[in-house]
RODO-2510 file (C-alpha; in nm, 4 decimals, decimal comma):
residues 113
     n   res          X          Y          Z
     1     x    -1,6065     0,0702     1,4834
     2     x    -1,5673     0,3358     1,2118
     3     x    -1,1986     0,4280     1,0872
     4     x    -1,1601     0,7960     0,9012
     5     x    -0,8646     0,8026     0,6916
     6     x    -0,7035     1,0841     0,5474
     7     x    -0,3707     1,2454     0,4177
     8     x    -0,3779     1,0744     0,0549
     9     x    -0,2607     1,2771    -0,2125
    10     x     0,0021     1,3195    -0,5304
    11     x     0,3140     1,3925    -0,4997
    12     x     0,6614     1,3621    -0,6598
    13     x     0,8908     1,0701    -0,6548
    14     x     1,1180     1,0982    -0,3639
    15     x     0,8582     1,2906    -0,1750
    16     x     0,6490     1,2349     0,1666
    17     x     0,3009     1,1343     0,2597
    18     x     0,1714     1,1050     0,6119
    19     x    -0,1484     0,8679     0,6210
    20     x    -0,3622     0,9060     0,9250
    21     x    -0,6541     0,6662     1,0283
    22     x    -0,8612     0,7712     1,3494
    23     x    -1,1266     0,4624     1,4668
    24     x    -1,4078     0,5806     1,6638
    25     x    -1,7005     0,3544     1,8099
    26     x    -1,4711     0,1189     1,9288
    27     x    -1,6096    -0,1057     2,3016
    28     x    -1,3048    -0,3134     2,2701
    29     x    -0,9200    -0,2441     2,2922
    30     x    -0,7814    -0,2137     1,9277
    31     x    -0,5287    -0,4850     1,8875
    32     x    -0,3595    -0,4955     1,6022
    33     x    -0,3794    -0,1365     1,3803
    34     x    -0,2472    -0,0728     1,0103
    35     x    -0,2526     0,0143     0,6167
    36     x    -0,3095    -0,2261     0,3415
    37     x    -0,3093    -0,1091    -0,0414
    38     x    -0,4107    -0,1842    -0,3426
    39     x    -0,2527    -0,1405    -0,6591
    40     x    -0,4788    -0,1324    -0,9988
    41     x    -0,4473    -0,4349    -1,1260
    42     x    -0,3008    -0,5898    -0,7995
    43     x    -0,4303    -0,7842    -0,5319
    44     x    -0,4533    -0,5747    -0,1809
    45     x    -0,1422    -0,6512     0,0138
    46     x    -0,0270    -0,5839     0,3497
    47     x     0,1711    -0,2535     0,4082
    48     x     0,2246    -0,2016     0,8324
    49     x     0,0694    -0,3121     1,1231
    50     x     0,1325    -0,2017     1,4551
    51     x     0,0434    -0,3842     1,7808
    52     x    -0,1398    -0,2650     2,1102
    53     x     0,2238    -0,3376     2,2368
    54     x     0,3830    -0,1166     1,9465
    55     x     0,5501    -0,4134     1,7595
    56     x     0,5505    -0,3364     1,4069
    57     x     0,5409    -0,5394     1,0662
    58     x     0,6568    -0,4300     0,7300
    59     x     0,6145    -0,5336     0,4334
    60     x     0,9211    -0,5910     0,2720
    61     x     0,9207    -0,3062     0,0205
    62     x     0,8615    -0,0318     0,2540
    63     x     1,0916    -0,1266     0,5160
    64     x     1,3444     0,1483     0,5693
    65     x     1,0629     0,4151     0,4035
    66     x     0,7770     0,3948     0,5982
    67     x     0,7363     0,4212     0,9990
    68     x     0,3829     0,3079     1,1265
    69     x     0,2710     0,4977     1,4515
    70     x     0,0224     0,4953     1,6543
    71     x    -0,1868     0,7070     1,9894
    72     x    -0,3609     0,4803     2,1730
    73     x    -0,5096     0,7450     2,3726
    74     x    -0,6642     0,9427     2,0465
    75     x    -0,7129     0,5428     1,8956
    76     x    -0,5329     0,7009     1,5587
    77     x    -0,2649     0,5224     1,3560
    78     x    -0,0455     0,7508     1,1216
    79     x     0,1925     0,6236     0,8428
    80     x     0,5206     0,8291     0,7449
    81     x     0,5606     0,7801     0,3987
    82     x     0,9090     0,8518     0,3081
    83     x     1,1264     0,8418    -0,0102
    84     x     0,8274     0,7743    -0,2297
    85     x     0,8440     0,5561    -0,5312
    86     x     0,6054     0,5688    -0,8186
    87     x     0,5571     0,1603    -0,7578
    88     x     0,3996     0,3298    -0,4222
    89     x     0,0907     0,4483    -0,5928
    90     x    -0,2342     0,2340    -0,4480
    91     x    -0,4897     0,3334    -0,2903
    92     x    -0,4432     0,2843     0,1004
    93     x    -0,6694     0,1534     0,3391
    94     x    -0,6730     0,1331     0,7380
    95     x    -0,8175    -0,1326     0,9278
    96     x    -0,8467    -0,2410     1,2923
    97     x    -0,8826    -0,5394     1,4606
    98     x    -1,0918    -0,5271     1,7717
    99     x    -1,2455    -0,8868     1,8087
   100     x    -1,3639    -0,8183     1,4416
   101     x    -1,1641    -0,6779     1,1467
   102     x    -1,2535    -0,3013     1,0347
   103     x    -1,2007    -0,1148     0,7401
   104     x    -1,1382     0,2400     0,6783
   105     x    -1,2395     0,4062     0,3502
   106     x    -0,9410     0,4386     0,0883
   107     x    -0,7819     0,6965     0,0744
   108     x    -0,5731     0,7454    -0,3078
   109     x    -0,2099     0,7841    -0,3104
   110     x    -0,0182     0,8695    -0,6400
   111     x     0,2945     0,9419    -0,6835
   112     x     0,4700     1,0906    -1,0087
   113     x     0,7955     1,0890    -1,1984
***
């Protein structure tokens, strides 16, 4: 399975973001479909996650800010990144879980004062 991320970028405090992640490849159904991050410094933590039955996980500091999506049909998640907080800058990476756990490339998210 390959994953393609895109829509990283800088932008202001306050501001939005919208992360997409299309898989490709992919023999199985994708279960479970989301973003992790990683902060420098930081370990890589847990951002969204979306079922193949569209339940969703947050992680706590996101909640309320971010909306994870996703189109089966196209086998692309997308997250809304709303109300953007400089503790938000990471770099951002997709993964899928289809028997086996895959990983996007990172895509860089910064966000200024």
């Amino acid at each position: 399975v390959q994953l393609q991320a895109s829509g990283g970028g800088l932008v202001q405090a306050g501001g939005s973001l919208r992360l997409s992640c299309a898989a490709s490849g992919s023999t199985f159904i994708i279960d479970n479909f989301g973003w992790y991050r990683q902060a420098p410094g930081k370990q890589r933590e847990l951002v969204a996650v979306i079922s193949s039955g569209g339940s969703t996980t947050y992680t706590d500091s996101v909640k309320g800010r971010f909306t994870i999506s996703r189109d089966t049909a196209k086998e692309t998640v997308f997250l809304q990144m709303d109300s953007l907080k400089i503790e938000d800058t990471a770099v951002y990476y997709c993964f899928a879980e289809a028997r086996a756990i895959y990983w996007g490339q990172g895509t860089q998210v910064t966000v200024s004062s």
